[in-house]
PDB file of N, CA, C and O in Angstrom:
ATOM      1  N   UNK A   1      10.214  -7.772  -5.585  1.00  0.00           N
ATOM      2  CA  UNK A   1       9.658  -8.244  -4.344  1.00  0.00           C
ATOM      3  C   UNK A   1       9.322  -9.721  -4.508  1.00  0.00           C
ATOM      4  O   UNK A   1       8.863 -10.229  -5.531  1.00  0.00           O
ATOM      5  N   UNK A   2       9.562 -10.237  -3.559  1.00  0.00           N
ATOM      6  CA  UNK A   2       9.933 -12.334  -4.056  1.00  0.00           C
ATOM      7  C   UNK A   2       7.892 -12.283  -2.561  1.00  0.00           C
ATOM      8  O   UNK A   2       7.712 -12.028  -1.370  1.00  0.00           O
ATOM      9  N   UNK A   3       7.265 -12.572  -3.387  1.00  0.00           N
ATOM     10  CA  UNK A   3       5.974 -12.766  -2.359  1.00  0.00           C
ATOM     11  C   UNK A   3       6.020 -13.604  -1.633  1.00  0.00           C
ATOM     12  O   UNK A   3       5.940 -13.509  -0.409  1.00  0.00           O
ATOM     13  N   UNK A   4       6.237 -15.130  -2.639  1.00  0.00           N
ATOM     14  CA  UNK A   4       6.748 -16.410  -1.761  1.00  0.00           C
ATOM     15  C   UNK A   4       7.095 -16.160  -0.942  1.00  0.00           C
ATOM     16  O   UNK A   4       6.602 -16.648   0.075  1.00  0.00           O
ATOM     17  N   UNK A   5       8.397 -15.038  -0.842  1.00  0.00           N
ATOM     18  CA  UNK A   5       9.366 -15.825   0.820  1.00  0.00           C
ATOM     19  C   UNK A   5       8.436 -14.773   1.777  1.00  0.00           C
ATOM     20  O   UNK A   5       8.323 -15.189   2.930  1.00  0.00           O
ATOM     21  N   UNK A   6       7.827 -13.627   1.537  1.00  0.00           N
ATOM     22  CA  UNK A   6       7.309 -12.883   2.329  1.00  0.00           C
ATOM     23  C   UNK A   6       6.147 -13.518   3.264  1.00  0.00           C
ATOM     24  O   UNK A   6       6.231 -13.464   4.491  1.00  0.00           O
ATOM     25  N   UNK A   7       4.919 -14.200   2.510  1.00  0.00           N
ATOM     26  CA  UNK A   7       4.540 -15.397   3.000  1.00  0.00           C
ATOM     27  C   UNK A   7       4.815 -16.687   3.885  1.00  0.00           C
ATOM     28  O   UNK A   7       4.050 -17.250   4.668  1.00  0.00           O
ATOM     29  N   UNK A   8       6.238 -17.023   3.511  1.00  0.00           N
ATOM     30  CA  UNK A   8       7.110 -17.704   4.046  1.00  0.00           C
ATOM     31  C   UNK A   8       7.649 -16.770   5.748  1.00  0.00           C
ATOM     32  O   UNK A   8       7.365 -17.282   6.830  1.00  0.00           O
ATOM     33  N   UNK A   9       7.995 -16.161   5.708  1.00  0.00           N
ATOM     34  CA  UNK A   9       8.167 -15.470   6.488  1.00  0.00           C
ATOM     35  C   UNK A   9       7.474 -14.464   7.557  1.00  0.00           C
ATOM     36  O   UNK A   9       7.893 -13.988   8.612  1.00  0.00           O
ATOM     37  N   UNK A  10       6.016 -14.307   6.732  1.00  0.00           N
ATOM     38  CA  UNK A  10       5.048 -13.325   7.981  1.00  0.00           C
ATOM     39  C   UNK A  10       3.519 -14.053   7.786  1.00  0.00           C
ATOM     40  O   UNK A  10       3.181 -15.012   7.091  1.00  0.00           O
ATOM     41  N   UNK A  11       3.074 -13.548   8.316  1.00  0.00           N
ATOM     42  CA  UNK A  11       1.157 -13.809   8.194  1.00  0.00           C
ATOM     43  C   UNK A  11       0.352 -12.636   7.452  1.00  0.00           C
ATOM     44  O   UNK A  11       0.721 -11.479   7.251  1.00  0.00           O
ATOM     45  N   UNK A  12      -0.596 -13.131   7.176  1.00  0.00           N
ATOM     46  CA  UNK A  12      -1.674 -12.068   6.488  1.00  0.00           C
ATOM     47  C   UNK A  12      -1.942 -10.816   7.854  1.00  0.00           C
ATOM     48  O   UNK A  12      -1.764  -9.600   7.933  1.00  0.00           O
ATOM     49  N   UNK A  13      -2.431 -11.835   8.755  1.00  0.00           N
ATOM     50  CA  UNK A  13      -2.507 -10.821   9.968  1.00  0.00           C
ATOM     51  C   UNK A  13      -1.667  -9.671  10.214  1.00  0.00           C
ATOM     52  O   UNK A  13      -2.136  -8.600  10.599  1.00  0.00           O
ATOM     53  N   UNK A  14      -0.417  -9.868   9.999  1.00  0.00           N
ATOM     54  CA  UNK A  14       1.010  -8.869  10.592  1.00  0.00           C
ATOM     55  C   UNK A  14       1.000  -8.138   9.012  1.00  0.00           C
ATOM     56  O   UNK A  14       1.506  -7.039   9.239  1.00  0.00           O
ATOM     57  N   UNK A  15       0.778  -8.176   7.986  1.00  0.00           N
ATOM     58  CA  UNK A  15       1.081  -7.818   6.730  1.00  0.00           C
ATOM     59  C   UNK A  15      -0.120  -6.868   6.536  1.00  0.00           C
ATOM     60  O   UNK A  15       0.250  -5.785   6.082  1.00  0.00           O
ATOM     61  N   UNK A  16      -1.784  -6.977   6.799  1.00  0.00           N
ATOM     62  CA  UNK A  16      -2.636  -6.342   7.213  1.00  0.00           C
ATOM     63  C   UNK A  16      -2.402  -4.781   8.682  1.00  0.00           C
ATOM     64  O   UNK A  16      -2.731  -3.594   8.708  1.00  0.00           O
ATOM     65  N   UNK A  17      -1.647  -5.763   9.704  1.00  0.00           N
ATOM     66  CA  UNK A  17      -1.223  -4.422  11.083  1.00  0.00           C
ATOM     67  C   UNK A  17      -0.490  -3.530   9.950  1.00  0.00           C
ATOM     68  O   UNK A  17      -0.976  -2.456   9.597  1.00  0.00           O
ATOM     69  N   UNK A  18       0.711  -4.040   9.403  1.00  0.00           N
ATOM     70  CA  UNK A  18       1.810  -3.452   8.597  1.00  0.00           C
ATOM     71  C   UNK A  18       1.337  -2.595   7.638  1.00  0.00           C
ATOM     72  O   UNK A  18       1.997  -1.597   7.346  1.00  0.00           O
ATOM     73  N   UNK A  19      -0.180  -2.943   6.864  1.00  0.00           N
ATOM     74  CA  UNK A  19      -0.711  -1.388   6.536  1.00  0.00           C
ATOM     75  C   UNK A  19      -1.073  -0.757   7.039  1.00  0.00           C
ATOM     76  O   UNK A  19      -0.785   0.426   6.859  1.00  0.00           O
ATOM     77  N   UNK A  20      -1.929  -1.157   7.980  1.00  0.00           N
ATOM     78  CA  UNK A  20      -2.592  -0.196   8.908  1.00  0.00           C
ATOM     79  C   UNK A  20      -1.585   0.624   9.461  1.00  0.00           C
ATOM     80  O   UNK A  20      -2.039   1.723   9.778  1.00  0.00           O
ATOM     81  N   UNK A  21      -0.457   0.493   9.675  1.00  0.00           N
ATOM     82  CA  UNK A  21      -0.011   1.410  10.830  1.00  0.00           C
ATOM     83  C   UNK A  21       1.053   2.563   9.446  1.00  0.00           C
ATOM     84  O   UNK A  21       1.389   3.717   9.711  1.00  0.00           O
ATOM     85  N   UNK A  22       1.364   1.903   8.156  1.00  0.00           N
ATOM     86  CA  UNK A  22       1.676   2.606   7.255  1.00  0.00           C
ATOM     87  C   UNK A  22       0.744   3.975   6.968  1.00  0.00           C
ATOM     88  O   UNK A  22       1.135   5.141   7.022  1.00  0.00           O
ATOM     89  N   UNK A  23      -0.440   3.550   6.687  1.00  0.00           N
ATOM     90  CA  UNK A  23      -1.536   4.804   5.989  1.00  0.00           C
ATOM     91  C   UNK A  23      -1.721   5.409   7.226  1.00  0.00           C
ATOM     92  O   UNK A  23      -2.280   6.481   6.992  1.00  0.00           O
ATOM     93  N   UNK A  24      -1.522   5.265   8.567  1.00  0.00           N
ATOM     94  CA  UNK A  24      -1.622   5.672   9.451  1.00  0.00           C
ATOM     95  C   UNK A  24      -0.482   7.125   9.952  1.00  0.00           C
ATOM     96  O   UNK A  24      -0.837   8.124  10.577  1.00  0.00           O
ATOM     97  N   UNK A  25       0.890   6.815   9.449  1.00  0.00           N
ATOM     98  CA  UNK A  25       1.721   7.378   9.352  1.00  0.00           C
ATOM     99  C   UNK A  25       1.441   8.179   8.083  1.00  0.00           C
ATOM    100  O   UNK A  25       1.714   9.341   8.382  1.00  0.00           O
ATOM    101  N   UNK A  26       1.011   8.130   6.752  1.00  0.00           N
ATOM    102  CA  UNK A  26       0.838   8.719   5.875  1.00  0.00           C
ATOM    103  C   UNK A  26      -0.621   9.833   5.808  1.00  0.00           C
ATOM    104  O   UNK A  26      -1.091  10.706   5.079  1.00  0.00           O
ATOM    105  N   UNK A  27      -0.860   9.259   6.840  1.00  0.00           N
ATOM    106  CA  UNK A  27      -2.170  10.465   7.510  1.00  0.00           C
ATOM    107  C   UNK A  27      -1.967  11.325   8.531  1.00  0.00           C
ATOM    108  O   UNK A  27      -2.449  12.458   8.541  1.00  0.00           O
ATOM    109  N   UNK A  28      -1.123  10.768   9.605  1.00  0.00           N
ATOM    110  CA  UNK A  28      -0.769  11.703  10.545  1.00  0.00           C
ATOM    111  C   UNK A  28       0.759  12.816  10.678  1.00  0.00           C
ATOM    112  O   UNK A  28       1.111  13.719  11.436  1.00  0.00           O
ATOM    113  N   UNK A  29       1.389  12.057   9.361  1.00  0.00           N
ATOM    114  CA  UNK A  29       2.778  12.398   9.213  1.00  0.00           C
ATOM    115  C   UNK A  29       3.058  13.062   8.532  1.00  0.00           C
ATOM    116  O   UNK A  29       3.535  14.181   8.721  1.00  0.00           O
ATOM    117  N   UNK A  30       2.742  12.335   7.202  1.00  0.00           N
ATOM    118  CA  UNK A  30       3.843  12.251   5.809  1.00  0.00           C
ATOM    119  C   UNK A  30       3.354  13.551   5.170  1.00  0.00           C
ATOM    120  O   UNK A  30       3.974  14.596   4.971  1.00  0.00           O
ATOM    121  N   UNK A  31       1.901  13.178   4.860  1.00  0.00           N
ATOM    122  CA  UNK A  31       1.008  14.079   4.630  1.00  0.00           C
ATOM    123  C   UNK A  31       1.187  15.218   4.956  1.00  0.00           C
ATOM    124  O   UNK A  31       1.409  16.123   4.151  1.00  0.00           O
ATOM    125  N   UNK A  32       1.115  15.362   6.271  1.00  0.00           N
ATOM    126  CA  UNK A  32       0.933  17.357   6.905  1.00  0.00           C
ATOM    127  C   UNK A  32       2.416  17.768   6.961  1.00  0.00           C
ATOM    128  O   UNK A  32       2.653  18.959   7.165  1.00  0.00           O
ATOM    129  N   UNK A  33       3.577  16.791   6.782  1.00  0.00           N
ATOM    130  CA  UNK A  33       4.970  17.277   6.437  1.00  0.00           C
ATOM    131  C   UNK A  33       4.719  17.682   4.962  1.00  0.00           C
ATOM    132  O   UNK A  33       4.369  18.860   4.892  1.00  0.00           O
ATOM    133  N   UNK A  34       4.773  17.227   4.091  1.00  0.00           N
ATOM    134  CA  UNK A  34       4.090  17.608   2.354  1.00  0.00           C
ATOM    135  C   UNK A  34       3.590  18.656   2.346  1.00  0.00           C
ATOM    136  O   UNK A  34       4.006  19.552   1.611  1.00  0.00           O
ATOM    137  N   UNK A  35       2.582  18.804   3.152  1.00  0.00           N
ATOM    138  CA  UNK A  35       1.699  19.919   3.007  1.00  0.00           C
ATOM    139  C   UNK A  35       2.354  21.477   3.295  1.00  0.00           C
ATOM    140  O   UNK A  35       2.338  22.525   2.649  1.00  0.00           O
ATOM    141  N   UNK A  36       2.944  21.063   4.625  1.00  0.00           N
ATOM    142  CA  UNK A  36       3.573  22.207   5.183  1.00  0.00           C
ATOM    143  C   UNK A  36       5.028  22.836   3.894  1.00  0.00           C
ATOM    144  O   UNK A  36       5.243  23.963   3.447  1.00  0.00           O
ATOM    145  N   UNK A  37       5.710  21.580   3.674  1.00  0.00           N
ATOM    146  CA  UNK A  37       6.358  22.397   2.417  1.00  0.00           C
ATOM    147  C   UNK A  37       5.756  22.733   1.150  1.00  0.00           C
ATOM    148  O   UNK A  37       6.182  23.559   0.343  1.00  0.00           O
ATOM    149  N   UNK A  38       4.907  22.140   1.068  1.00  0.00           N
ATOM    150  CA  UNK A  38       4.314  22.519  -0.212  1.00  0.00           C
ATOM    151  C   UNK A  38       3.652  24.043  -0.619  1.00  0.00           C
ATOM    152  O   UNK A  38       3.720  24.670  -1.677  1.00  0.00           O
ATOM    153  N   UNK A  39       2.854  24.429   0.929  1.00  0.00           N
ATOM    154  CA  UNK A  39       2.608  25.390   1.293  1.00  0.00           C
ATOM    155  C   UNK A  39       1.000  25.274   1.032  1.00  0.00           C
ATOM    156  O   UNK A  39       0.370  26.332   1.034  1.00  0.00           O
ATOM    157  N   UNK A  40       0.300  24.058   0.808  1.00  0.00           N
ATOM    158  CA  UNK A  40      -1.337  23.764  -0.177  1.00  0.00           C
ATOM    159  C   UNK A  40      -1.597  22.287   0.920  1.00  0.00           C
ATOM    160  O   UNK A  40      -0.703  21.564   1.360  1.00  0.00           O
ATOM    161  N   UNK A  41      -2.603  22.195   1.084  1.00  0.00           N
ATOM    162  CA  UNK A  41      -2.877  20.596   1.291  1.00  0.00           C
ATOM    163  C   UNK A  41      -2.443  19.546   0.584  1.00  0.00           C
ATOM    164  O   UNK A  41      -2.466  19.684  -0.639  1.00  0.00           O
ATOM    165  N   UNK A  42      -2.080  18.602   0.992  1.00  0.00           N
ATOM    166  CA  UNK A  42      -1.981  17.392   0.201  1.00  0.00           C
ATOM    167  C   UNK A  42      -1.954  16.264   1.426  1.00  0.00           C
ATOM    168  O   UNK A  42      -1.263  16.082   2.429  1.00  0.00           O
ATOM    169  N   UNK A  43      -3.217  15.532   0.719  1.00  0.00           N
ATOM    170  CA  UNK A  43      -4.086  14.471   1.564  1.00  0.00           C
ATOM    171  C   UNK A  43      -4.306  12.997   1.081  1.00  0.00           C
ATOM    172  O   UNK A  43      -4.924  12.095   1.645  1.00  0.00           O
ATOM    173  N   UNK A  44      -3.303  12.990  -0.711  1.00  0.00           N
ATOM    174  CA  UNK A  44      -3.874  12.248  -0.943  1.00  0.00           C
ATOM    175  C   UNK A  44      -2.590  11.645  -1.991  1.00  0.00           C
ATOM    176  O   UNK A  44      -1.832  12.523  -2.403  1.00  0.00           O
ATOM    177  N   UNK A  45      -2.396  10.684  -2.294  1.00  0.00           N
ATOM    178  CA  UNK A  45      -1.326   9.909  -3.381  1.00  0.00           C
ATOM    179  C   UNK A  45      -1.360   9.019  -4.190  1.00  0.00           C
ATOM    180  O   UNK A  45      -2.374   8.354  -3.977  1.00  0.00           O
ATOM    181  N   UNK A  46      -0.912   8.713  -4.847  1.00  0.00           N
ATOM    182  CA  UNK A  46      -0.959   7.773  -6.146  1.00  0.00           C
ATOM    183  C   UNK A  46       0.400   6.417  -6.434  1.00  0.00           C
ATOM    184  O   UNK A  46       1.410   6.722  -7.067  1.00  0.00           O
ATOM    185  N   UNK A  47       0.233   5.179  -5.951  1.00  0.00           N
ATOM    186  CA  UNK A  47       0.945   4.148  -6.064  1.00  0.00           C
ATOM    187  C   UNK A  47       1.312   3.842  -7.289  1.00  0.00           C
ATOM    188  O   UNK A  47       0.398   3.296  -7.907  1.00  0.00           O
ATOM    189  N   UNK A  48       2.410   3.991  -7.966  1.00  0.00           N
ATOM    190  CA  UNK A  48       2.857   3.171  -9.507  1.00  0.00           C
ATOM    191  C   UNK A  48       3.018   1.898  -9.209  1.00  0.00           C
ATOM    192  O   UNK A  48       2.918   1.634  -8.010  1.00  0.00           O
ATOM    193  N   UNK A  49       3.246   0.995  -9.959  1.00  0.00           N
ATOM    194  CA  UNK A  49       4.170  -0.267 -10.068  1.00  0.00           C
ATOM    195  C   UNK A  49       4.646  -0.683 -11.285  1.00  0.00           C
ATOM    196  O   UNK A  49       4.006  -1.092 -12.253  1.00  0.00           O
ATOM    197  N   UNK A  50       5.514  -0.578 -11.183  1.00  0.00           N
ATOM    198  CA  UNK A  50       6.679  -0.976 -12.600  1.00  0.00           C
ATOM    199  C   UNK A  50       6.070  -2.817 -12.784  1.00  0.00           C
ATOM    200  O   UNK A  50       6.371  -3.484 -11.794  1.00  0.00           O
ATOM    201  N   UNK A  51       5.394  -3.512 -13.755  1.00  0.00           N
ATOM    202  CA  UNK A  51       5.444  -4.363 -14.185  1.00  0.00           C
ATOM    203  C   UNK A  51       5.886  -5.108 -15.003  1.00  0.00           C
ATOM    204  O   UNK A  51       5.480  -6.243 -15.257  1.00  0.00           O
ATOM    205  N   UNK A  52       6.667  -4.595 -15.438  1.00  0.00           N
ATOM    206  CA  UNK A  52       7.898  -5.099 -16.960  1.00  0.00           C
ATOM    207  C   UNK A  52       8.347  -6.368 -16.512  1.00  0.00           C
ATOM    208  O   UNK A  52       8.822  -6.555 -15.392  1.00  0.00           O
ATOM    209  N   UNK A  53       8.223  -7.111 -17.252  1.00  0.00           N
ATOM    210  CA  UNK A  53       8.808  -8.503 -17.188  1.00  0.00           C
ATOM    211  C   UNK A  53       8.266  -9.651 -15.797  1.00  0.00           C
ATOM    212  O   UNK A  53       8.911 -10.500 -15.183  1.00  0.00           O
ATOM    213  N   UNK A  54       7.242  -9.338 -15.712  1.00  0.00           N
ATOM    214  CA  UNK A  54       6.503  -9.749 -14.306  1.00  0.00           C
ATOM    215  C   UNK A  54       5.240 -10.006 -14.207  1.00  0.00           C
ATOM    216  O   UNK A  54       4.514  -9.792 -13.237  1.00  0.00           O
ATOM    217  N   UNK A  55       4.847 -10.680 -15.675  1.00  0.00           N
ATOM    218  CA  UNK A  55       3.041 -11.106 -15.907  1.00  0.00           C
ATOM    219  C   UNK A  55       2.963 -12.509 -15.200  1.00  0.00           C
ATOM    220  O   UNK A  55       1.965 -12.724 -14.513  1.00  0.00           O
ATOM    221  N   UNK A  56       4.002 -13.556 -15.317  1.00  0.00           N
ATOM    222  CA  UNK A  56       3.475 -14.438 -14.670  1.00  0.00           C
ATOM    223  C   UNK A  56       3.822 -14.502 -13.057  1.00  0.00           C
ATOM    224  O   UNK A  56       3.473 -15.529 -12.474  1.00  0.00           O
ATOM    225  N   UNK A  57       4.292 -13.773 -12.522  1.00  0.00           N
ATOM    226  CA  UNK A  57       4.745 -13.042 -11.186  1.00  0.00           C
ATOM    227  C   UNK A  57       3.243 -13.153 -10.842  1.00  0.00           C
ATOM    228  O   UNK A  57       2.700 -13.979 -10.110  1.00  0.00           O
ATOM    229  N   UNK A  58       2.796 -12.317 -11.412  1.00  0.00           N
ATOM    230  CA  UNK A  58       1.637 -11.244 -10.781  1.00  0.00           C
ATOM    231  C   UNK A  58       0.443 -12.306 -11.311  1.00  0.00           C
ATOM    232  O   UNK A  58      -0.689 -11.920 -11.021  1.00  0.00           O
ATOM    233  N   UNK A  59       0.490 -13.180 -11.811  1.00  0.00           N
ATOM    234  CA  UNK A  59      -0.717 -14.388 -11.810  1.00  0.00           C
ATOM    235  C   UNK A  59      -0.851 -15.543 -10.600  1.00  0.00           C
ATOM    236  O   UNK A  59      -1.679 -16.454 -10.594  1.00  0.00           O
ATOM    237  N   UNK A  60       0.140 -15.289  -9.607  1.00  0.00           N
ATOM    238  CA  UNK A  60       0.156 -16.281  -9.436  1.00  0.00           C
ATOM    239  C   UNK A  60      -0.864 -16.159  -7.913  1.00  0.00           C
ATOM    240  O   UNK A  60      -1.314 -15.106  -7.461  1.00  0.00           O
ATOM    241  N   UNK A  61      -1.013 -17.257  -7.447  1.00  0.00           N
ATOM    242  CA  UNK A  61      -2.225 -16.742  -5.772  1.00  0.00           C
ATOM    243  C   UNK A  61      -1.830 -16.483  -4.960  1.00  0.00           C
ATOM    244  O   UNK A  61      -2.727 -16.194  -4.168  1.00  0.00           O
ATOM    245  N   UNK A  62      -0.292 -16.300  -4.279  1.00  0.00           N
ATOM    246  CA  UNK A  62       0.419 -15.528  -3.596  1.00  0.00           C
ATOM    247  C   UNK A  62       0.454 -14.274  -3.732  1.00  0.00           C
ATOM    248  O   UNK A  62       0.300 -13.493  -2.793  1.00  0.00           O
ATOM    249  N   UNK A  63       0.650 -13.959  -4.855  1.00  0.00           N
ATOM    250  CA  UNK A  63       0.906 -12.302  -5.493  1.00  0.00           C
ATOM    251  C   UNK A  63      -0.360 -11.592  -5.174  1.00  0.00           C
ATOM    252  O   UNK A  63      -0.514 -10.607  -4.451  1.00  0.00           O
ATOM    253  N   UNK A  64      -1.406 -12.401  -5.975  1.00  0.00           N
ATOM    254  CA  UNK A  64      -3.020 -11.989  -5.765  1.00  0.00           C
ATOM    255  C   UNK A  64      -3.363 -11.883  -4.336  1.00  0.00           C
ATOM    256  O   UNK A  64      -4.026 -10.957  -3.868  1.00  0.00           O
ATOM    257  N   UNK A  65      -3.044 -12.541  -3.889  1.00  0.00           N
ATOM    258  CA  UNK A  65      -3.548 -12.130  -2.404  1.00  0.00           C
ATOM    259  C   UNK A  65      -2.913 -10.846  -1.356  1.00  0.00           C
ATOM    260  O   UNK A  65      -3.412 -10.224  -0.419  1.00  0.00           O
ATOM    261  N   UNK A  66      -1.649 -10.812  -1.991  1.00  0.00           N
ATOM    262  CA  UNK A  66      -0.588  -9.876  -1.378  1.00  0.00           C
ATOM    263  C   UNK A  66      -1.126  -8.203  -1.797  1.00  0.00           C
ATOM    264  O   UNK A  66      -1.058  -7.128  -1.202  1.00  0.00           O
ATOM    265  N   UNK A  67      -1.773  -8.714  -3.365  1.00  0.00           N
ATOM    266  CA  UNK A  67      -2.082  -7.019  -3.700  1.00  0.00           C
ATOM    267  C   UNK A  67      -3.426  -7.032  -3.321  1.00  0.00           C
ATOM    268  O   UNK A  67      -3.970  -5.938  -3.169  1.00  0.00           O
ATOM    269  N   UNK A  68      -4.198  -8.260  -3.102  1.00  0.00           N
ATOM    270  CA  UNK A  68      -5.483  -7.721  -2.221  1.00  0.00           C
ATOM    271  C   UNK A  68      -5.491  -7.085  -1.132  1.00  0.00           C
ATOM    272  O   UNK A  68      -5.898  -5.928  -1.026  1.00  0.00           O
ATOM    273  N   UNK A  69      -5.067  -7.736  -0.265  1.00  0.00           N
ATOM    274  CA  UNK A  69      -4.702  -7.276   0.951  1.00  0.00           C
ATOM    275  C   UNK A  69      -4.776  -5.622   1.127  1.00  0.00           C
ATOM    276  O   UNK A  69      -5.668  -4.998   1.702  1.00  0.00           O
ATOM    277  N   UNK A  70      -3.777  -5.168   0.574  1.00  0.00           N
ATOM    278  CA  UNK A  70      -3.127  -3.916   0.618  1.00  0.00           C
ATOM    279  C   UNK A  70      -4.060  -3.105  -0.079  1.00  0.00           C
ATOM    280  O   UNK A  70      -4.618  -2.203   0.547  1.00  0.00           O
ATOM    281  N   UNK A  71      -4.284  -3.264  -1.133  1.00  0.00           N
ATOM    282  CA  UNK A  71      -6.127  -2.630  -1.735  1.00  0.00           C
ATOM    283  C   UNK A  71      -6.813  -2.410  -0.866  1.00  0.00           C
ATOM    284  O   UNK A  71      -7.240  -1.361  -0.384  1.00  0.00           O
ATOM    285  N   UNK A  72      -7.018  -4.050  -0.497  1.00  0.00           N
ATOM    286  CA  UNK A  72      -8.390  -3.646   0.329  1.00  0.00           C
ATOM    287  C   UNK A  72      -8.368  -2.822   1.908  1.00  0.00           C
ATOM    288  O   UNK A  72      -9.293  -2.558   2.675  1.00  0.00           O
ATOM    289  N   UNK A  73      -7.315  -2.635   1.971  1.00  0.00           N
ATOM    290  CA  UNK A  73      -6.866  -1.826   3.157  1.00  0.00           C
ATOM    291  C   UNK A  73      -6.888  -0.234   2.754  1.00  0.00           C
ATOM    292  O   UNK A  73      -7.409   0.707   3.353  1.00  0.00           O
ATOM    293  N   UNK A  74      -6.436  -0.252   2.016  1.00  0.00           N
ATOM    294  CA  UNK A  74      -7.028   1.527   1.387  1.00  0.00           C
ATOM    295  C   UNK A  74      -8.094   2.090   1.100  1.00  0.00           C
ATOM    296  O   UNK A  74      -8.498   3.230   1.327  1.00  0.00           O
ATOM    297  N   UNK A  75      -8.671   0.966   0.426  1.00  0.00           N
ATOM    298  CA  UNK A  75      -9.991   1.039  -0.184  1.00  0.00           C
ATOM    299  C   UNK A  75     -11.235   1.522   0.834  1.00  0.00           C
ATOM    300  O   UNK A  75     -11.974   2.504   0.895  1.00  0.00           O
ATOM    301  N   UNK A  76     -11.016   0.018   1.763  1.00  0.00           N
ATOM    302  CA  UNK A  76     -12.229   0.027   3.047  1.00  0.00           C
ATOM    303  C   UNK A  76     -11.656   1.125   4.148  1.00  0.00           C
ATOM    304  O   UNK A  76     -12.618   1.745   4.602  1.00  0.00           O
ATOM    305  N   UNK A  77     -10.552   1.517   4.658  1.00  0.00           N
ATOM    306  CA  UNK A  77     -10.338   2.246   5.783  1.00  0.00           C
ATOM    307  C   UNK A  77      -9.806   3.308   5.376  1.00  0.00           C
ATOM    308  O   UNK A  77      -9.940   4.178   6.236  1.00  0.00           O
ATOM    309  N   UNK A  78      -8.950   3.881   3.961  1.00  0.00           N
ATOM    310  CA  UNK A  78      -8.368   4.991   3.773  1.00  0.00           C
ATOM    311  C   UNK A  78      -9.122   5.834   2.647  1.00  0.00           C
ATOM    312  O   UNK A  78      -8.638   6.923   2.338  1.00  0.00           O
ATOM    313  N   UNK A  79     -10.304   5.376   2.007  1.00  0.00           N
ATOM    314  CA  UNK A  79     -10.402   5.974   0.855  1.00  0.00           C
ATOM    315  C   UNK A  79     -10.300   7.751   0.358  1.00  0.00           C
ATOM    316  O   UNK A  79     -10.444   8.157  -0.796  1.00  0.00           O
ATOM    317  N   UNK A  80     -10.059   8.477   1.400  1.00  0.00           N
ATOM    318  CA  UNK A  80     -10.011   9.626   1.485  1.00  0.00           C
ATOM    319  C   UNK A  80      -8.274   9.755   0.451  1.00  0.00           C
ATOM    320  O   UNK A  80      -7.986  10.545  -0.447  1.00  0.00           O
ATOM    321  N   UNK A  81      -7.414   8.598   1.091  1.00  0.00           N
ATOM    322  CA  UNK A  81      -6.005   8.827   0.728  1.00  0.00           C
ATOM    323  C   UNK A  81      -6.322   8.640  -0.527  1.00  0.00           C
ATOM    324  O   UNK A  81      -5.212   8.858  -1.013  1.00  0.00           O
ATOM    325  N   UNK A  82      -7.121   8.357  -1.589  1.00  0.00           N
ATOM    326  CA  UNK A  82      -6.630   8.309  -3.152  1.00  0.00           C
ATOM    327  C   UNK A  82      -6.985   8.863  -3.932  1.00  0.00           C
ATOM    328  O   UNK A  82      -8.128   9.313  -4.008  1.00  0.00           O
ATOM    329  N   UNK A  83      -6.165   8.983  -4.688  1.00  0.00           N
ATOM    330  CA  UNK A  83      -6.555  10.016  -5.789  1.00  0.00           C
ATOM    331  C   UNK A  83      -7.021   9.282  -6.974  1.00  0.00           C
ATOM    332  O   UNK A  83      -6.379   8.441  -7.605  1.00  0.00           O
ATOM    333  N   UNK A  84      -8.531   9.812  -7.262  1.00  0.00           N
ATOM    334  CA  UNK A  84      -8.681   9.391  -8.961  1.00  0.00           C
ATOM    335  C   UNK A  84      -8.392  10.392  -9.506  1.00  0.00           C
ATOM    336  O   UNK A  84      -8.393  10.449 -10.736  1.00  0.00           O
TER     337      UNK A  84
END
């Protein structure tokens, strides 16, 4: 994922809607589709990220702000969605 050009290309504002309306779908959707095959609840998920070869990627204040963002969008409005 190149952050620069994403920046380059959208606003914090539209990148912020762009979660919101994601966890939104993953609450009203994704979720109770899962569930229903699963045949159990499932309410809640776990994000990986492959970091291999991508320390100074991920230092930089573009990057940092890009994974704030998206944190803090789970954090403050979804916290139900995560799993510790």
């Amino acid at each position: 994922m190149d952050v620069e050009e994403i920046f380059k290309r959208t606003t914090k504002e539209r990148i912020i809607k762009y979660y919101i309306r994601e966890y939104e779908k993953l609450r009203n959707f994704i979720f109770p589709a899962c569930s229903q095959l699963a045949g159990r609840k499932i309410e809640t998920g776990v994000a990986i990220a492959d970091l291999r070869g991508g320390t100074s990627i991920l230092l930089s204040p573009k990057c940092l702000a890009f994974v704030q963002i998206a944190s803090s969008i789970c954090q403050n409005y979804y916290p139900e969605t995560l799993e510790m």
